[in-house]
N, C-alpha and C positions, 0 to 999 in steps of 0.2 A: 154204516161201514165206511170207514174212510177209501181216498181214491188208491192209498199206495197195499192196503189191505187188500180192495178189489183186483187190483193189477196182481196180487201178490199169489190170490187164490189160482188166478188163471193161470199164469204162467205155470202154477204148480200144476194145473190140466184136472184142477179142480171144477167143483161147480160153482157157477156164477148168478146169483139171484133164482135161483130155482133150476140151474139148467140140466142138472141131475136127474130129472123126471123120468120115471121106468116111461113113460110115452115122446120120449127124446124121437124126433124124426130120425128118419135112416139114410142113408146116402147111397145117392147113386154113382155107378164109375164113373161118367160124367161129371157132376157136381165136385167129385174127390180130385178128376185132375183140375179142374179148373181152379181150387181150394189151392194145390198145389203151383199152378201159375202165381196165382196172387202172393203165394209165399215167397216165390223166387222173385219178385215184386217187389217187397217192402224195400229194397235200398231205395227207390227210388221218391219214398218216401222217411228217407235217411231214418229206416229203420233195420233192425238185424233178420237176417235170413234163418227161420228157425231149423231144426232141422227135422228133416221128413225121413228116415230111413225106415221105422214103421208105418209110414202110410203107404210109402211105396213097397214096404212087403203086403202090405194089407190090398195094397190094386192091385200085385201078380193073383192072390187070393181070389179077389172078386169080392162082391155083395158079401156081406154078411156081419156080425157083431164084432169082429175084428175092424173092419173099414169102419163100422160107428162109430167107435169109440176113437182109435186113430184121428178120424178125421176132424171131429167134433172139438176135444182135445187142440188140437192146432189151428182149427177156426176162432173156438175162446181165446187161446194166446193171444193170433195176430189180433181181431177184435179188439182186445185189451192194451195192445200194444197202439192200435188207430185210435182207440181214444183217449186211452189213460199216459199215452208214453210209454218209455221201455226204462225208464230212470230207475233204480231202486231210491225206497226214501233217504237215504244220507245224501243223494246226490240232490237234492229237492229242498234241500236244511235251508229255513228263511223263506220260502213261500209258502205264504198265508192266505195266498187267493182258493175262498172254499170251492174243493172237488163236486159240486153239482150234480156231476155227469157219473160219479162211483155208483149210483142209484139206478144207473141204466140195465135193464134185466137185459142180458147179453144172450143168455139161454134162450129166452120163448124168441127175444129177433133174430135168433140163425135156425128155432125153428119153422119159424115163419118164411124165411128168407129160400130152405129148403122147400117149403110147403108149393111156394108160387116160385119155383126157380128165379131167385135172383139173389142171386148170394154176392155181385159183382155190387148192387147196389146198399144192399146191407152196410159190405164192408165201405165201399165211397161215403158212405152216410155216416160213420163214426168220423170223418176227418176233420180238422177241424173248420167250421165254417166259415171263418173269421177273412176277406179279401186280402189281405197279409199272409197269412200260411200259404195260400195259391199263389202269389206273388215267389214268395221264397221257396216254392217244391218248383215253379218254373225255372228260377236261377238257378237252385241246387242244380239240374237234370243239365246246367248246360253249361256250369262251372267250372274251368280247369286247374284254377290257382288251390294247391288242398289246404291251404291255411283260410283262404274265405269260402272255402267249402263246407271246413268244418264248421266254421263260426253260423256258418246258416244250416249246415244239419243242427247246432246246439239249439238255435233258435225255434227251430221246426219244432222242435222237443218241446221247448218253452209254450209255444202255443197249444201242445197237448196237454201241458198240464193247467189251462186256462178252462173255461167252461165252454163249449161248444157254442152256443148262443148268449152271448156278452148283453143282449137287449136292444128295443129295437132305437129306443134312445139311449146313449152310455156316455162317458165320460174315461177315456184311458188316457193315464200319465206316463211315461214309458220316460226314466229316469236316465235311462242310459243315452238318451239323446236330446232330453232339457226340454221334453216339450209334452202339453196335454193336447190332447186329439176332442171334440167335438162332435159324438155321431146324432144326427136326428132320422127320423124315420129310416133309419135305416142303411143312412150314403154320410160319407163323410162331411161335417159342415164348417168348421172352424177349427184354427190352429192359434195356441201360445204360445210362446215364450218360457219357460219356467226355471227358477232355481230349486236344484235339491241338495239332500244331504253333503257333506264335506264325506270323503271317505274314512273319516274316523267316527264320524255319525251319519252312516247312510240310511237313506229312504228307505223303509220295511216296504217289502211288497207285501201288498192285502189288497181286498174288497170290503165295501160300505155303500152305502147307499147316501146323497145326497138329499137332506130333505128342507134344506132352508138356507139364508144369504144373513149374514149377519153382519151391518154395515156400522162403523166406527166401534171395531169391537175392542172391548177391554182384555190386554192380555197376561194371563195366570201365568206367571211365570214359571215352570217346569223345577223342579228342586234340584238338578241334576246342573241348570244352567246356575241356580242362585249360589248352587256350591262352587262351581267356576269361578264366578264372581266375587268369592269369597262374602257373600251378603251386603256388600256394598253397591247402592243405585240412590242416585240423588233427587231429591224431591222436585227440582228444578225440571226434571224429563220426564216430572209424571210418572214417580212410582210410588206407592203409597203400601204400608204391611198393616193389614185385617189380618185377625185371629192367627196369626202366625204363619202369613200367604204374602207374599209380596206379588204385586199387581202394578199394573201399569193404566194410566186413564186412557181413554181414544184422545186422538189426537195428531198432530202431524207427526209429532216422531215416535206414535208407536211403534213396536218393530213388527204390528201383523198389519200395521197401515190401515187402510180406510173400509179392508173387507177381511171378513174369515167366513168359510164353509161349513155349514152345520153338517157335519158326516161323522156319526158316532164310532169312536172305535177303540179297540185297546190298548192302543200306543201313542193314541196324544200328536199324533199327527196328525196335520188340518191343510188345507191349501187356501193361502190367506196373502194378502197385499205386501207391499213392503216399502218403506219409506228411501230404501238403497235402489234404488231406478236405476242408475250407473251400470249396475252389475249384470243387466238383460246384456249387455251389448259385449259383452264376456263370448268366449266359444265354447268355452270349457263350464257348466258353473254349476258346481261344487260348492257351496258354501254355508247349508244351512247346519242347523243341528239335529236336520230327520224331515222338518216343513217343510212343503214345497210352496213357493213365494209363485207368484203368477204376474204376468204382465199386463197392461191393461187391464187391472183389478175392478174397477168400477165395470166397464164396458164389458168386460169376461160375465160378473153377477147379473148385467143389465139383461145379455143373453138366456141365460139360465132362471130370470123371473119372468118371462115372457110368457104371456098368458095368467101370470097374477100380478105383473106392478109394470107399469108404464116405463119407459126410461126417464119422462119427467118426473114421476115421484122417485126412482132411484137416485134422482140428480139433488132432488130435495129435500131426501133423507139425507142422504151425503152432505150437504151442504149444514144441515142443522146441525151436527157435530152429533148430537145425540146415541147413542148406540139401543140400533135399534134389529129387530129380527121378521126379515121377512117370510114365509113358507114359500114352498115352491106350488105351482100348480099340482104338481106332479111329482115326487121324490122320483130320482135318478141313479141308477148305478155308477161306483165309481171305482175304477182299479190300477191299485197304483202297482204296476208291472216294470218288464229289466228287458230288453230286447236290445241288443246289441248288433241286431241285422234290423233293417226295415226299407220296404219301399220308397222310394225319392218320388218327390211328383211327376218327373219325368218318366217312371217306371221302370227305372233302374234300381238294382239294390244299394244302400246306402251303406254304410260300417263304423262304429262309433267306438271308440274308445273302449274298452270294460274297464271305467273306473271303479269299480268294486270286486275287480277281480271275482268275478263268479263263474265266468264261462268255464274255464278251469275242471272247474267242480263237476261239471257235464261228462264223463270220460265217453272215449270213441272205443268203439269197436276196432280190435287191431286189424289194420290194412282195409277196411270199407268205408273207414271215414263216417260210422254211422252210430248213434248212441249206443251203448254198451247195456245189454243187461244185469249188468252186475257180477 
């Protein structure tokens, strides 16, 4: 079931991975007003205020199969809304990073969550995990300006539709501020530099996994670039046509330069070296055809084989000219994402441009500043 499906069922106050069960726990008038706090709650996690007009007929009620279902009902929502977002899928059009978390039985954990009264922890447990979303639900909460308000309620979103647990080693590319991130065991370890798409060819966001360093790689020229070029590349720069493939040998003026990233995927975007050095020291940069170009290419790979290749043999591969492919210890998550708010290291929120015009696409809630359900 995909994630916008999941979301789609709940909101409907449908069942969620089984939660349908005729032995659905029952609710207490306690549990139900506290259900109901947390709903009067979600702006604060720039999400929408659902509405409760049957629950609260169903508490003047009391106990009984009205207050289950009421309640239940509006626990799955919000639930779905803490971990899947509150987007519908057109607002979502171009994120390819896979929904994980759509898999999560929502049902048996709220009746769990009833069972050992802690339904406050349940719900805290859907959000997302990631030191960045707690970053930005703290600026959101204390934000006056409503134009960077909203930009960080869009963002909040954006991390709900991320997968809760990124890995406890990862690799995020965050396109909209030019930079790949570094996490190892679990705390941030290193920052890039990075070029990405031009906004006439931007950066897909997706997930792949990293599983190898491919050092003076030969590069397949994309059909889409040779048709630009109109088929014209001179032998002189090291391009050469095999079976009807124009290709490019390693070398100094490849244009993936001296590294590209074994990470399979369906759009032929790699994160790879680049012979245009010049262009790191850009603010703005915009400039690829979809790759993201990395800085410190050698030294970036040297990191990332650590624990299967020394930095002397990276330095000696490199130097042979050769094109050669090294595995990782370890394959690596990698996901190339669009955040347009993030943490500054002084733990201030930062604001980047939306070169790709996306945030847009996010709509608010009228007057709460808070994503819209559609």
């Amino acid at each position: 079931m995909t994630r916008s499906a999941l979301l789609g069922l709940a909101l409907a106050g449908l069942a969620v991975a089984g939660s349908a069960s005729a032995h659905a726990a029952s609710w207490r008038i306690a549990q139900a007003q506290e259900l109901r706090q947390w709903i009067a709650a979600a702006p604060q996690d720039a999400l929408p205020v659902l509405d409760t007009a049957e629950l609260d007929t169903a508490l003047r009620e009391g106990p009984g199969p009205a207050l289950d279902l009421s309640a239940r009902t509006l626990a799955l929502k919000l639930a779905a809304m803490h971990l899947l977002g509150a987007s519908p899928a057109n607002q979502k059009a171009g994120w390819q990073i896979p929904d994980t978390d759509a898999q999560t039985d929502l049902g048996q954990g709220l009746d769990q969550a009833l069972a050992s009264d802690s339904l406050a922890r349940f719900l805290t447990g859907l959000r997302p995990a990631h030191r960045d979303y707690a970053a930005l639900r703290a600026a959101y909460a204390i934000e006056s300006d409503p134009d960077r308000k909203a930009v960080i309620a869009r963002n909040m979103e954006r991390w709900r539709w991320m997968p809760r647990e990124l890995g406890v080693n990862h690799l995020l590319v965050n396109a909209a501020f030019f930079e790949a991130r570094l996490t190892r065991q679990g705390k941030p370890d290193r920052t890039w530099r990075v070029i990405v798409g031009k906004t006439a060819t931007p950066t897909p966001v997706f997930a792949t996994q990293i599983t190898g360093v491919n050092l003076n790689p030969w590069w397949n020229i994309p059909a889409s670039i040779v048709r630009e070029k109109g088929g014209r590349f001179a032998a002189s720069q090291g391009y050469v046509q095999t079976g009807g493939q124009w290709r490019q040998k390693p070398g100094p003026g490849n244009a993936l330069g001296q590294m590209k990233l074994v990470m399979p995927n369906p759009f032929s975007v790699y994160i790879h070296d680049t012979p245009s050095k010049t262009l790191f020291a850009r603010e703005t940069r915009a400039f690829s055809h979809g790759c993201v170009r990395i800085d410190d290419a050698v030294g970036f790979a040297t990191v990332l084989l650590e624990g299967s290749k020394t930095s002397a043999e990276v330095a000696a591969a490199v130097k042979a000219g050769n094109s050669v492919t090294f595995d990782l210890a370890n394959p690596i998550p990698v996901y190339l994402a669009y955040f347009t708010a993030a943490p500054a290291a002084d733990g201030t929120i930062a604001f980047s441009p939306d070169i790709y015009r996306r945030d847009s696409r996010i709509a608010l809630a009228a007057k709460t500043g808070v994503p819209c359900r559609g």
